[in-house]
C-alpha positions in Angstrom: 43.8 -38.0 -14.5 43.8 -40.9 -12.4 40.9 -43.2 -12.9 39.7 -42.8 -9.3 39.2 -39.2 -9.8 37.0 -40.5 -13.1 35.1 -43.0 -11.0 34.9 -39.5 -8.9 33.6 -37.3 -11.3 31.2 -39.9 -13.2 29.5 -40.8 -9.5 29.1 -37.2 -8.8 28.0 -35.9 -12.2 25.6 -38.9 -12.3 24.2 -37.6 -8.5 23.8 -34.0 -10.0 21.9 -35.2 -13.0 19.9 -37.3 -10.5 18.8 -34.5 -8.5 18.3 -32.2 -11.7 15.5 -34.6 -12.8 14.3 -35.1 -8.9 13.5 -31.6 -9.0 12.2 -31.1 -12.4 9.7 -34.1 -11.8 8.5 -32.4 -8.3 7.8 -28.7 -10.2 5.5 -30.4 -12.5 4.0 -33.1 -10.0 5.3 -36.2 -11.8 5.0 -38.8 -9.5 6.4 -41.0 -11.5 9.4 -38.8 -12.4 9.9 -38.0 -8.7 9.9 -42.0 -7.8 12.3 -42.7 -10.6 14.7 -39.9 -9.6 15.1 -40.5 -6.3 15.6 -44.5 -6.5 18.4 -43.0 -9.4 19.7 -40.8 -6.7 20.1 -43.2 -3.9 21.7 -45.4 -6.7 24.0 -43.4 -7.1 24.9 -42.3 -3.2 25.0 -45.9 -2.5 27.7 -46.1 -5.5 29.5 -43.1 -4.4 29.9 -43.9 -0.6 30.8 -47.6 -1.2 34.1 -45.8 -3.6 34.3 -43.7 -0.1 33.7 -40.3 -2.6 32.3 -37.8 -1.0 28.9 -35.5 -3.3 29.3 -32.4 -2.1 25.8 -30.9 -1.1 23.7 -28.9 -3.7 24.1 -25.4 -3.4 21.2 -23.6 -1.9 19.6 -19.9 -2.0 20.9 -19.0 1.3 24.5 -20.5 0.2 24.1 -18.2 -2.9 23.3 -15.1 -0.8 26.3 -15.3 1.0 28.5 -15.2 -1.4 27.3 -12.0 -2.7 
């Protein structure tokens, strides 16, 4: 694996955990969760558009539905 495609996959991993805990901190009202997480997530946008990697959006529950 080329180390791009690491850079690629840490970026985008670290984005997914990002919005994981984003989410999690808004179910339970954390403020301070929810203002951590996002400052983590445009962290790591910022990191992944400046190595020109495109985070492919989170799937939704109308993306789900379609599939089916």
């Amino acid at each position: 694996m080329e180390k791009t495609e690491q850079i690629a996959e840490v970026l985008i991993a670290r984005v997914e955990v990002a919005r994981r805990r984003l989410a999690d901190a808004a179910d339970t009202a954390d403020l301070a969760g929810v203002a951590s997480a996002l400052d983590e997530l445009e962290t790591a946008h910022g990191l992944a558009r400046k190595a020109g990697i495109t985070v492919p959006r989170p799937a939704t529950a109308k993306d789900e539905e379609s599939e089916k």
